[in-house]
TITORGU-273229 format. One line per 8 residues: number of its first residue (from 1); their letters; for each residue x, y, z of N, C-alpha, C, O. Coordinates in Angstrom, 3 decimals. Example, Ala and Ser with C-alpha at 12.3 -4.5 7.8 and 13.67 -1.06 7.14 Angstrom:
<pts>
1> AS> 13.190:-5.690:7.800:12.300:-4.500:7.800:13.200:-3.300:7.800:14.236:-3.319:8.465  12.850:-2.250:7.080:13.670:-1.060:7.140:12.900:0.030:7.870:13.409:1.138:8.039
</pts>
This chain:
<pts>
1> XXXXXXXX> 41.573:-9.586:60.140:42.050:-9.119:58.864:43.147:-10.032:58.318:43.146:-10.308:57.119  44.098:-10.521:59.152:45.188:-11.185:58.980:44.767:-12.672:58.458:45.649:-13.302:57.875  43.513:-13.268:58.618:42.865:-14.479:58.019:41.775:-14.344:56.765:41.173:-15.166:56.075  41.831:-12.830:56.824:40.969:-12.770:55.524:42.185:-12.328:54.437:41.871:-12.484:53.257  42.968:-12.019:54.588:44.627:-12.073:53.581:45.319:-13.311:53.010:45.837:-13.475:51.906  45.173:-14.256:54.199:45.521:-15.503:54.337:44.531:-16.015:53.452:45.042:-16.520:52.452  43.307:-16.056:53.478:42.537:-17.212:52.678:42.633:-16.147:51.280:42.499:-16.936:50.345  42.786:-14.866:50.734:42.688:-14.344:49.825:43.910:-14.948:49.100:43.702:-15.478:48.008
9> XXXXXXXX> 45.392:-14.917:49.688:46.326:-15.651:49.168:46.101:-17.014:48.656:46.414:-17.343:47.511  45.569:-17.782:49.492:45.417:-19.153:49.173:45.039:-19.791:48.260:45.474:-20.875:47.872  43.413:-18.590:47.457:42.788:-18.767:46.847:42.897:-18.141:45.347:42.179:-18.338:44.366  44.068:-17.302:45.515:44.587:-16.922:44.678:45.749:-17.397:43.803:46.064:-17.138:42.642  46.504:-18.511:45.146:47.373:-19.201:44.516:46.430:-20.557:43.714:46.876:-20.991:42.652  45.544:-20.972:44.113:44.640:-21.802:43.746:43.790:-21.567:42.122:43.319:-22.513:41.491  43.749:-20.501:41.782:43.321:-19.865:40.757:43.533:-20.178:39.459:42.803:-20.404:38.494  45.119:-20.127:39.721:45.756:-20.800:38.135:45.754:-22.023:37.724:45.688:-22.296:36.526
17> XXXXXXXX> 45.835:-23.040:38.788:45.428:-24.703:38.731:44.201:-24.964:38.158:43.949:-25.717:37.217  43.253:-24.077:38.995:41.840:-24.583:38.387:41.141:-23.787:37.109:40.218:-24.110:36.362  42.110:-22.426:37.192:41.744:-22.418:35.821:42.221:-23.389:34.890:41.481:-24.041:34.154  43.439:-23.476:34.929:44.412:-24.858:34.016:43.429:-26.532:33.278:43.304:-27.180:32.239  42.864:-26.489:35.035:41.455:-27.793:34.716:40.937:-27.517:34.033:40.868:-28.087:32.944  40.289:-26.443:34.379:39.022:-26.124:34.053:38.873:-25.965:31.689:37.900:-26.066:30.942  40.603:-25.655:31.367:40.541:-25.170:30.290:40.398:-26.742:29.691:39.743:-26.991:28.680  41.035:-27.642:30.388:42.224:-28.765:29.901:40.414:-29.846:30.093:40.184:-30.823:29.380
25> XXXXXXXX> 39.833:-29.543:30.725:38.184:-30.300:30.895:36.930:-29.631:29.813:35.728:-29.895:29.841  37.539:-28.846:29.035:36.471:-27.973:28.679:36.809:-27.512:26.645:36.459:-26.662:25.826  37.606:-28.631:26.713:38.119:-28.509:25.027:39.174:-27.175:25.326:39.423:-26.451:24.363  39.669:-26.917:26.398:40.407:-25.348:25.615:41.718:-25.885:25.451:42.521:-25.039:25.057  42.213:-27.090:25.640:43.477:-27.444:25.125:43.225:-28.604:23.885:42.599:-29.627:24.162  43.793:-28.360:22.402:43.411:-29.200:21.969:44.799:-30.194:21.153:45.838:-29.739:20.675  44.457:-31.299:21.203:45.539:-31.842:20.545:45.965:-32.021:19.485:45.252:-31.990:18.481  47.750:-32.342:19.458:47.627:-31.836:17.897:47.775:-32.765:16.713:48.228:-33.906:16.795
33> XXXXXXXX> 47.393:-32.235:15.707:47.319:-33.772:14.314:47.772:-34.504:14.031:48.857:-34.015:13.716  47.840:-35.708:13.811:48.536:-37.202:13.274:48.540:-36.567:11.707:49.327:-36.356:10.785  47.719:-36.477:11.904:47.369:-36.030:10.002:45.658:-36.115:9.291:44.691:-36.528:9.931  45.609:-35.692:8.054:44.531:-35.300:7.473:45.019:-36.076:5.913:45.963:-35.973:5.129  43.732:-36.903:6.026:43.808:-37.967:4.382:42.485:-37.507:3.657:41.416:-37.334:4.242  42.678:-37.345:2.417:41.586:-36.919:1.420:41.527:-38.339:0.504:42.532:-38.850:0.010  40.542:-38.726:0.411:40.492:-40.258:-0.269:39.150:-39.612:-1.106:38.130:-39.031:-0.734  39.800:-40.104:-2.693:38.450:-39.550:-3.766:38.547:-40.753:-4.508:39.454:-41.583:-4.563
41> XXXXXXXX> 37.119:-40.677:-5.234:37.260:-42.225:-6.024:35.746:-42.601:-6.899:34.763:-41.871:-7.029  35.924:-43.736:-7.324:34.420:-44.051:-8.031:33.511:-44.068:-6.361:33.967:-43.603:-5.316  32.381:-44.629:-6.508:31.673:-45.284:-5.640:30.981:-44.169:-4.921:31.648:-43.168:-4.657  29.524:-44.230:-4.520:29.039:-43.121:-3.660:29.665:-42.946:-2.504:29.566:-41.787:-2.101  30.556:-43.991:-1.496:31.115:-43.587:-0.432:32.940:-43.693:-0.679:33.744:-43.971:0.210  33.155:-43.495:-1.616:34.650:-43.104:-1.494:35.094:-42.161:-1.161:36.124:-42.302:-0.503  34.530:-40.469:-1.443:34.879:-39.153:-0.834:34.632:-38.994:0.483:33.580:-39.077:1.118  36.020:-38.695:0.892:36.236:-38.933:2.769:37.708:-37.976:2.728:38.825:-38.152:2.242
49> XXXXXXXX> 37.046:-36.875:3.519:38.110:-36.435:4.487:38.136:-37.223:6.002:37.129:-37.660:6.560  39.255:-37.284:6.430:39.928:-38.040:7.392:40.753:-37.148:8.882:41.934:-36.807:8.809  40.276:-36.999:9.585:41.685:-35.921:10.508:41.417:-36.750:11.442:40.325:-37.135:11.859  42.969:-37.136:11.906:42.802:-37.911:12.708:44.110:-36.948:13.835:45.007:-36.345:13.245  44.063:-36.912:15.497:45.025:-36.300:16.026:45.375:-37.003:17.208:45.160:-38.198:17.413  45.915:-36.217:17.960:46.911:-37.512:18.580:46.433:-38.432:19.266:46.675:-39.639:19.282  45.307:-37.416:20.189:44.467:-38.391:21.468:43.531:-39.234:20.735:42.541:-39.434:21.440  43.431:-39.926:19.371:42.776:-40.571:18.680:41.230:-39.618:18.486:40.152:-40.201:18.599
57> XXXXXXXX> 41.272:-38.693:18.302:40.064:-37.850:17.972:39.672:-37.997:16.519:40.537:-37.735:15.683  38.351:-38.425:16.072:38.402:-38.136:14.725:37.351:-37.284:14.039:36.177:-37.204:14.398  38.066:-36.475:12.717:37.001:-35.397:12.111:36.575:-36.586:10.724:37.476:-37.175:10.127  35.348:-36.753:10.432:35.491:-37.175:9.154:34.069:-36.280:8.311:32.858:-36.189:8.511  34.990:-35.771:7.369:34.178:-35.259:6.435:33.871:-33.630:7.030:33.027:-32.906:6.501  34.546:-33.290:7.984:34.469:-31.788:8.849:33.655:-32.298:9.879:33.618:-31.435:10.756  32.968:-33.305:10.212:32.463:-33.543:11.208:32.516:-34.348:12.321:32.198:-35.535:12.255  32.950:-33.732:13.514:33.346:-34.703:14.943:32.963:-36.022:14.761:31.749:-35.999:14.559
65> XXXXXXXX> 33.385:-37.187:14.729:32.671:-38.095:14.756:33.372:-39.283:15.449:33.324:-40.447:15.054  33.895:-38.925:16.311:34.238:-40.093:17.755:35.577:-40.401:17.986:36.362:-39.501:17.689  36.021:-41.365:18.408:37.481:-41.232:18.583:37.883:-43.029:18.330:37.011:-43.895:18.404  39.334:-43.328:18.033:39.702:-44.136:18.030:40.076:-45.164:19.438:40.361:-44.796:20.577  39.910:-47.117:18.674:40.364:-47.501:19.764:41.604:-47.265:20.193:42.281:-46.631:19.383  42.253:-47.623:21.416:43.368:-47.609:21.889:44.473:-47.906:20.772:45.544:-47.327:20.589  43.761:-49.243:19.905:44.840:-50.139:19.244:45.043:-49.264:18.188:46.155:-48.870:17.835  44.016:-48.960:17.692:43.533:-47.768:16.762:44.435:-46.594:16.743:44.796:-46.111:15.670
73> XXXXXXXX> 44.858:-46.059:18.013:45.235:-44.815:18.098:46.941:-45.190:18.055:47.642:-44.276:17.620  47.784:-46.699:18.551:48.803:-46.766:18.423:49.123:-47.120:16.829:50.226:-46.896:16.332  48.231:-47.587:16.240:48.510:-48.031:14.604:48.536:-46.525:13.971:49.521:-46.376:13.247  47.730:-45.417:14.061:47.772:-44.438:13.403:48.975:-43.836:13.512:49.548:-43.416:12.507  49.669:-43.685:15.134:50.656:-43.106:15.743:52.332:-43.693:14.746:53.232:-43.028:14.232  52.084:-45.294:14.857:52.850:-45.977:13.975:52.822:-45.749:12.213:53.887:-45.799:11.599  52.145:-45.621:11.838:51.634:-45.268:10.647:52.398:-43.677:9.921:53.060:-43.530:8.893  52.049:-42.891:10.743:52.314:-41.335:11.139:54.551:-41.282:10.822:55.246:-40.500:10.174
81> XXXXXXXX> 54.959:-42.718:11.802:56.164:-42.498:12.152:56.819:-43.088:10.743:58.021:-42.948:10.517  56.035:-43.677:9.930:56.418:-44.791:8.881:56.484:-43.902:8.082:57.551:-43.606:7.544  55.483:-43.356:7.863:55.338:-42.059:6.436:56.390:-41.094:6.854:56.519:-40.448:5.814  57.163:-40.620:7.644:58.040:-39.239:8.023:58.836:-39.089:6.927:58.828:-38.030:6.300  59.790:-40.372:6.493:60.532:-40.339:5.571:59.962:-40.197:3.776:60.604:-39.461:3.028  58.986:-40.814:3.355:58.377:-40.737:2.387:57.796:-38.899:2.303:58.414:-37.980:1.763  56.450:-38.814:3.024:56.059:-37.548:3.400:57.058:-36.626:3.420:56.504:-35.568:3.120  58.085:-36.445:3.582:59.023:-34.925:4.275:60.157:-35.667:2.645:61.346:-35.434:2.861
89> XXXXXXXX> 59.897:-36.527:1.053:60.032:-36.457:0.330:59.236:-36.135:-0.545:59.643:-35.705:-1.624  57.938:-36.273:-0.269:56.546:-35.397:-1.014:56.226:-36.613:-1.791:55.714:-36.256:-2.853  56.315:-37.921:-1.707:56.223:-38.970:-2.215:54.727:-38.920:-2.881:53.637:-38.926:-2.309  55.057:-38.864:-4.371:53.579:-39.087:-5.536:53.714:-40.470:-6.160:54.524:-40.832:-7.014  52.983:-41.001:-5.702:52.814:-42.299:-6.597:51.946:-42.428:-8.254:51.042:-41.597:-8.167  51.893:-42.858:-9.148:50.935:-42.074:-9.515:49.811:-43.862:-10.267:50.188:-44.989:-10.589  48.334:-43.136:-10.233:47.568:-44.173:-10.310:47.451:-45.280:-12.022:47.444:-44.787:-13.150  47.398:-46.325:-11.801:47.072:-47.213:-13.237:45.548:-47.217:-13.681:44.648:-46.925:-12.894
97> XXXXXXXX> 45.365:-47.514:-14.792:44.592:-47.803:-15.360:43.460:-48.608:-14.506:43.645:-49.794:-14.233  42.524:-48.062:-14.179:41.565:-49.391:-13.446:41.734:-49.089:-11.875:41.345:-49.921:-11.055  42.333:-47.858:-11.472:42.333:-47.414:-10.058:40.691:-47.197:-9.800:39.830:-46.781:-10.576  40.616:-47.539:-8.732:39.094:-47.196:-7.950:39.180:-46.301:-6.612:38.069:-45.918:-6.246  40.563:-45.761:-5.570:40.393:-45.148:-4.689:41.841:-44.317:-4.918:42.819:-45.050:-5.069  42.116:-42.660:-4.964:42.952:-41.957:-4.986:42.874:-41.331:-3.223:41.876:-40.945:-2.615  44.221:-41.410:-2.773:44.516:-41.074:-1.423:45.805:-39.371:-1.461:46.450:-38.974:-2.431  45.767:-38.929:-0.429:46.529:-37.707:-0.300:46.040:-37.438:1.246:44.955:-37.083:1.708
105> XXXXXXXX> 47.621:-37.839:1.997:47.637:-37.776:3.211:49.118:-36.423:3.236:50.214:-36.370:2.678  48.277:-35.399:4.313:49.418:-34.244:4.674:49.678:-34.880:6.245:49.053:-35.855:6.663  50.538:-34.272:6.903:51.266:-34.507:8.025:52.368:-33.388:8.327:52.582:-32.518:7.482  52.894:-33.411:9.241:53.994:-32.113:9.475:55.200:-32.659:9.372:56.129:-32.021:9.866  55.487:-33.955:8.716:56.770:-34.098:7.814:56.245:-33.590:6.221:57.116:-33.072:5.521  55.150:-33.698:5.767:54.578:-33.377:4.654:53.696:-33.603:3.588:52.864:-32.706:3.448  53.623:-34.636:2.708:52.566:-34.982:2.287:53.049:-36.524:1.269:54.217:-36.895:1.151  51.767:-37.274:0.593:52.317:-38.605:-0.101:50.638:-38.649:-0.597:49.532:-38.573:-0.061
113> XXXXXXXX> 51.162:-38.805:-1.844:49.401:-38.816:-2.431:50.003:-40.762:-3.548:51.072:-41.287:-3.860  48.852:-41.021:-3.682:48.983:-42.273:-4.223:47.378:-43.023:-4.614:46.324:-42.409:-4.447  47.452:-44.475:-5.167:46.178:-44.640:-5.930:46.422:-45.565:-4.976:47.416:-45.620:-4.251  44.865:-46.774:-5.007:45.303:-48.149:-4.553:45.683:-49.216:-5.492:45.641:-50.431:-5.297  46.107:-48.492:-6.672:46.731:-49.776:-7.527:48.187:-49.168:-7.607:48.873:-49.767:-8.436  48.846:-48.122:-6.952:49.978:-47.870:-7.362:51.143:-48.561:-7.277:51.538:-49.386:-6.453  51.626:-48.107:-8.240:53.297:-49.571:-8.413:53.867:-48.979:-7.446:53.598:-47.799:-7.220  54.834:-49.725:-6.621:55.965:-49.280:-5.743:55.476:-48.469:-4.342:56.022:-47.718:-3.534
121> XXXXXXXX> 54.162:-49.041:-4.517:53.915:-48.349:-2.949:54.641:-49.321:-1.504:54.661:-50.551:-1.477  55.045:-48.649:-0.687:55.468:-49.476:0.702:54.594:-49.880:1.390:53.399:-49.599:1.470  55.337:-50.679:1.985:54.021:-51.583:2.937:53.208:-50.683:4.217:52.214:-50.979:4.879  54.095:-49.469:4.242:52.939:-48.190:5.019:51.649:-47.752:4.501:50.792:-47.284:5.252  51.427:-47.928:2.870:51.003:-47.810:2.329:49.379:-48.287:2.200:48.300:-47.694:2.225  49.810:-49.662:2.051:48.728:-50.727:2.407:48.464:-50.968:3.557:47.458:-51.656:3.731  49.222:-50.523:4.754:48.419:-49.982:6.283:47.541:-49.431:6.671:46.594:-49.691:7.414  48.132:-48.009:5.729:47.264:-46.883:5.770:45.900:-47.216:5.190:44.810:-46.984:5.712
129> XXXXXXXX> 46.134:-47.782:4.058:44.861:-48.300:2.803:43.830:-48.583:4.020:42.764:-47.986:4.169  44.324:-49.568:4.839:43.077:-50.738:6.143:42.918:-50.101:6.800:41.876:-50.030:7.452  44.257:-49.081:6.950:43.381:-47.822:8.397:42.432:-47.445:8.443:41.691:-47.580:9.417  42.082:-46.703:7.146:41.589:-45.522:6.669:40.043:-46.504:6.218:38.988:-45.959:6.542  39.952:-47.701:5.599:38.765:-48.381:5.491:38.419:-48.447:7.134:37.642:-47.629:7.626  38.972:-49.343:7.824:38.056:-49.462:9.256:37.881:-48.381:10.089:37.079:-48.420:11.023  38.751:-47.146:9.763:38.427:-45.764:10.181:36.962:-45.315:9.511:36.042:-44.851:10.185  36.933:-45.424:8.782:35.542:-45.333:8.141:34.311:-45.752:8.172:33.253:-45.125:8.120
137> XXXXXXXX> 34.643:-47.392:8.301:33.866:-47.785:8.751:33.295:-47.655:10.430:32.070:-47.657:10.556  34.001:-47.561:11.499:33.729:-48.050:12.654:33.555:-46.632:13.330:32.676:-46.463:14.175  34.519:-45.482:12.893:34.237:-44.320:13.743:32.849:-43.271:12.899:31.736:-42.874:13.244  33.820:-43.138:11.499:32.622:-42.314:11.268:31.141:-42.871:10.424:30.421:-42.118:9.768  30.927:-44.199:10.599:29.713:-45.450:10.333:29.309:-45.135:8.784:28.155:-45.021:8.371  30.411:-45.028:8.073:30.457:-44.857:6.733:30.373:-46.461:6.204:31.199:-47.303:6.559  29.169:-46.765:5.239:29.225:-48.177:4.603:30.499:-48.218:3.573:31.101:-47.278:3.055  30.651:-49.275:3.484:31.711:-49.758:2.299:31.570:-50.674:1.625:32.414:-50.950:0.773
</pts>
């Protein structure tokens, strides 16, 4: 009796670990957002939602569609840290005459909407612009 207590303990202390795996192997922990870009515009492939989160996961258009490279996932991360100050000012740029792609990126400093011809955009700006094209292109195999 005294070894069937013993392995009941054991296996009980064992329980919470592998449930822990088991959640952390199985999507039940999920990571959390870099951010979400809405890009609208002329052209049949300019409308693109964007979610991109930390472990380089990406949604495009509501749909899973693969994850970023490594380099990929530190440029977004960098990107993310550049906008804090702009974003958490609600930074609107607003578009000229002859714009072809309107952007609006949220984040949990906050949000920065802008054109790609806008005056006075920062050089995060035009980061984001190349992100968000080779994000497009390479994860979710969107032509351009």
């Amino acid at each position: 009796m005294r070894g069937r207590r013993r392995a009941l303990a054991a296996a009980a202390a064992i329980a919470p670990a592998s449930a822990a795996l088991a959640l952390s192997g199985c999507g039940g922990i999920k990571a959390p957002d870099l951010f979400v870009l809405t890009r609208s515009g002329a052209g049949p492939h300019a409308k693109l939602t964007l979610l991109v989160n930390e472990e380089g996961g990406v949604h495009c258009n509501g749909k899973l569609a693969g994850k970023l490279s490594d380099d990929q996932i530190v440029k977004a991360r960098a990107i993310t840290e550049d906008l804090e100050k702009p974003a958490s000012e609600h930074l609107s740029l607003a578009a000229r005459p002859g714009s072809v792609l309107s952007y609006r990126l949220r984040d949990a400093s906050g949000t920065v909407s802008f054109a790609d011809n806008s005056v006075g955009q920062p050089k995060v700006l035009h980061e984001l612009q190349l992100f968000v094209l080779q994000a497009a292109q390479r994860v979710c195999r969107l032509p351009e």
